[in-house]
Legacy VTK file of the C-alpha trace (Angstrom):
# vtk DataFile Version 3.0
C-alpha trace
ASCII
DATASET POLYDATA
POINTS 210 float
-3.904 -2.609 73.141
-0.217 -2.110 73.468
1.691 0.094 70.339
3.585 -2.713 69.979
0.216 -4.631 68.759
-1.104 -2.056 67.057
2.395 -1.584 65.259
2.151 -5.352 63.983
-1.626 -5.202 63.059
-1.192 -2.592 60.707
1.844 -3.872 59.093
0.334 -6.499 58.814
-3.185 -4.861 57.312
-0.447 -3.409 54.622
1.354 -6.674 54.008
-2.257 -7.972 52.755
-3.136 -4.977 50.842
0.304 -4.934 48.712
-0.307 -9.068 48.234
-3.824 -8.799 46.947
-2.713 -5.296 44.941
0.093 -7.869 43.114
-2.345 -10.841 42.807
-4.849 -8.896 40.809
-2.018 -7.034 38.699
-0.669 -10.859 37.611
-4.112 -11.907 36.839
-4.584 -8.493 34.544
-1.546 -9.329 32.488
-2.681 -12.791 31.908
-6.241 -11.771 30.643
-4.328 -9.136 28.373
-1.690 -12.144 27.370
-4.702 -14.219 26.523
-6.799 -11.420 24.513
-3.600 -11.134 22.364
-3.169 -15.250 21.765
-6.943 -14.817 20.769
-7.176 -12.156 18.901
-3.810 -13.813 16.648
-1.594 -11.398 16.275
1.996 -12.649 15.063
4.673 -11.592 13.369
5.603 -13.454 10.009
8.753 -14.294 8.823
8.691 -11.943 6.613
8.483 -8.809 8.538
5.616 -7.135 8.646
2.249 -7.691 10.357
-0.100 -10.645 9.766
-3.726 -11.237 11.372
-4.959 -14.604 11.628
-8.758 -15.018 11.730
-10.532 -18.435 11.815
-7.300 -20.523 11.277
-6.260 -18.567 8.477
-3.444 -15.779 8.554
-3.304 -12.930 6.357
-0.590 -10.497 5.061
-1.360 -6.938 4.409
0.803 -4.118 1.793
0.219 -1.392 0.098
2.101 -1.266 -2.513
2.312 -3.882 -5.374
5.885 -3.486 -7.360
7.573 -5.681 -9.930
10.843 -7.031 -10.125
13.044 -8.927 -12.494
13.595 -12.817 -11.976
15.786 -14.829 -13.817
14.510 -16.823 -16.646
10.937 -15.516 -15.540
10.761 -11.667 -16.586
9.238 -9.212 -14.486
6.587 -10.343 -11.816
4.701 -8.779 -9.248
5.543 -8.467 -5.706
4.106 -6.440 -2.221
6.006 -3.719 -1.037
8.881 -5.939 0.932
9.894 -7.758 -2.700
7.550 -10.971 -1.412
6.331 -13.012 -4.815
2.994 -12.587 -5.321
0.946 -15.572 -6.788
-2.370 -16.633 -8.449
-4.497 -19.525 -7.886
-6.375 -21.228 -11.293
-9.157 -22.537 -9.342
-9.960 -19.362 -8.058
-13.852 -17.897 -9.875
-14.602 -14.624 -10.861
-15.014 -12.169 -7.443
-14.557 -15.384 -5.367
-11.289 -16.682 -3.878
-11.769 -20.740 -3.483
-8.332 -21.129 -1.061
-10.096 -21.260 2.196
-9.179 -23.357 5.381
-6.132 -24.832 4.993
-4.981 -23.929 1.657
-5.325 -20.430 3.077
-2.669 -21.341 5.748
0.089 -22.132 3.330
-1.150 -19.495 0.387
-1.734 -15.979 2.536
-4.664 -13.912 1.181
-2.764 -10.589 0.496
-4.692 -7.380 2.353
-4.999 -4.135 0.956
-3.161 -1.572 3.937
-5.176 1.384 2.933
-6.043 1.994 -0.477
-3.819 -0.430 -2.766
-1.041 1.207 -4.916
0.575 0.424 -7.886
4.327 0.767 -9.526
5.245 -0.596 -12.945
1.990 -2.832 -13.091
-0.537 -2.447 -16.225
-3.252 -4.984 -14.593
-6.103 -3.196 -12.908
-5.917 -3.084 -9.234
-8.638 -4.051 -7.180
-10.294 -5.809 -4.315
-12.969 -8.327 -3.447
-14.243 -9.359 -0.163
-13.978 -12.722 1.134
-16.528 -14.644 2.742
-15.039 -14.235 6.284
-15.285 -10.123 5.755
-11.879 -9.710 4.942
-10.532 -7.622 1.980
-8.013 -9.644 -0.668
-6.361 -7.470 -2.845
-6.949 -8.879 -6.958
-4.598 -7.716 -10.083
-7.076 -8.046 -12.926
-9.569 -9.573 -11.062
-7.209 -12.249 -9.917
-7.211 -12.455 -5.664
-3.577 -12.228 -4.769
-1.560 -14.853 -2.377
1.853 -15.063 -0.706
3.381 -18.267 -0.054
4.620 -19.761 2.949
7.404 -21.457 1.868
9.238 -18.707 0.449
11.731 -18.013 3.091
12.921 -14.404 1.692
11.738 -11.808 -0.733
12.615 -12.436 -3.850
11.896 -16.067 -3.616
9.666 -17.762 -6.034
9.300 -21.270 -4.720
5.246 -21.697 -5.404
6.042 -20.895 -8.996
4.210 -23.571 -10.931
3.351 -25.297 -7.233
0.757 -28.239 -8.035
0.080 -27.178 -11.876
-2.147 -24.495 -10.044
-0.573 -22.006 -8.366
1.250 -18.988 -10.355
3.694 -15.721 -9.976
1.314 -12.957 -11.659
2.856 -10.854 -14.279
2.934 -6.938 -14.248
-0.374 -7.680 -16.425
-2.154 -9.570 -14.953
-1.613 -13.199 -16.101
0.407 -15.868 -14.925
4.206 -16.132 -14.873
6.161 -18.620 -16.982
2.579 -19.376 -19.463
4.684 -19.023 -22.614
7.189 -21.792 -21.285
4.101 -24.314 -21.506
3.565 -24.314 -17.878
-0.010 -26.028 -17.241
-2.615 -25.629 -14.786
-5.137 -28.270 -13.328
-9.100 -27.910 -13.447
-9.618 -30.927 -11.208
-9.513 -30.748 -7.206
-5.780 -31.598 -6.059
-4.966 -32.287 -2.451
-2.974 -31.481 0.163
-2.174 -27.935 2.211
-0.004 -26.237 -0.167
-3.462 -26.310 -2.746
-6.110 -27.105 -0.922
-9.606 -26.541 -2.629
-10.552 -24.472 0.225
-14.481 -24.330 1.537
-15.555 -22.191 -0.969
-14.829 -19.070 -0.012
-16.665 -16.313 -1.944
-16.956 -12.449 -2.501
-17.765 -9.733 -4.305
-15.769 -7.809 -6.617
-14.730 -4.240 -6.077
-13.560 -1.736 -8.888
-12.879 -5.418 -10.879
-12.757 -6.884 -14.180
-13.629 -9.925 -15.064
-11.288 -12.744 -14.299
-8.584 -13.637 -17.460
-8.848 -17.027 -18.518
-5.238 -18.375 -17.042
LINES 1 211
210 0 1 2 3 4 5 6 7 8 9 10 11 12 13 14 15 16 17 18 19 20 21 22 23 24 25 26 27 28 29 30 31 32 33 34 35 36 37 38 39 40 41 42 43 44 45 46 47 48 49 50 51 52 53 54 55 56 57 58 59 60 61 62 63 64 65 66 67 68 69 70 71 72 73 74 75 76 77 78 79 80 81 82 83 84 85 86 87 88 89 90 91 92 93 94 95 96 97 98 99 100 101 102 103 104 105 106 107 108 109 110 111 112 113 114 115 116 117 118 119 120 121 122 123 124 125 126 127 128 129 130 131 132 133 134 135 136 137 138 139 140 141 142 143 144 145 146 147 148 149 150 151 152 153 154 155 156 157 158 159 160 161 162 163 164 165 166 167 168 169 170 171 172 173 174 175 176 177 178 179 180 181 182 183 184 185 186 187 188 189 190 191 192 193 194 195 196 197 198 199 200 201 202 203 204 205 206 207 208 209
């Protein structure tokens, strides 16, 4: 065989290798691409991280704070200055906004051990019925709401007679100004009844009639 032939066999030899080295590199990225869609990491509006598990995404702090709203009084917040709500329907050591409603009202995650500023209600947590830690102000599980665009908004304030800011103590925001809460199931995402989610309570009181 001439040099000339062997010259073009092995460039050609190295032409293959470097394809087949670029192939599998492409197909590498896309399996670690698609273990990151899966595993549902995002990035809220907000800031911040959020894990979504099960169709339901979750925001983590670890600090609660209070701050001053207009016509409201002091309420509690996360770390960022998000509102921080309570749901009525929700049981002692049990969180009923599963599913959907759970999409709309974020179960709030403890990132480490919770801390506290300015807030007399006990801290605690309970675990939910997918595993996943909820942080609870006087044995009330704690939610963020989706349509609150910035911190210091308070648009789920009062949201379906059943949804609440939570006070420094514990109870819900805006009771005194005859704000009412529903006992019956109400429908729609921004409530939802949930599937029943469940848990125990951690370092918790019992749950204040709201």
């Amino acid at each position: 065989m001439s040099r000339h032939r062997i010259a073009l066999v092995m460039a050609s030899s190295v032409a293959s290798a470097l394809l087949l080295a670029a192939c599998g590199s492409s197909a590498d990225n896309a399996a670690d691409s698609g273990a990151t869609a899966a595993a549902g990491v995002t990035t809220p509006s907000g800031g911040g991280s959020s894990a979504e598990k099960g169709g339901m995404e979750m925001v983590s702090t670890n600090m609660l704070m209070t701050k001053e709203m207009s016509g409201m009084g002091k309420v509690v917040t996360d770390a960022k200055g998000w509102t921080l709500y309570g749901y009525d329907k929700d049981m002692e050591s049990m969180s009923m906004c599963t599913g959907s409603c759970a999409q709309t009202w974020m179960p709030v995650m403890p990132d480490g051990t919770p801390q506290a500023m300015g807030v007399q209600g006990k801290v605690g947590t309970i675990t939910r019925d997918d595993g996943m830690k909820q942080i609870t102000l006087k044995g009330r599980p704690l939610y963020r709401y989706m349509g609150d665009t910035k911190a210091g908004d308070m648009k789920g304030q009062a949201k379906d007679g059943a949804w609440y800011a939570v006070t420094p103590a514990g109870e819900k925001a805006g009771a005194s100004s005859g704000a009412s809460s529903t006992s019956g199931n109400s429908s729609g995402s921004d409530s939802g009844s949930g599937d029943g989610g469940s848990g125990s309570g951690e370092d918790m009181p019992g749950m204040p009639g709201m």
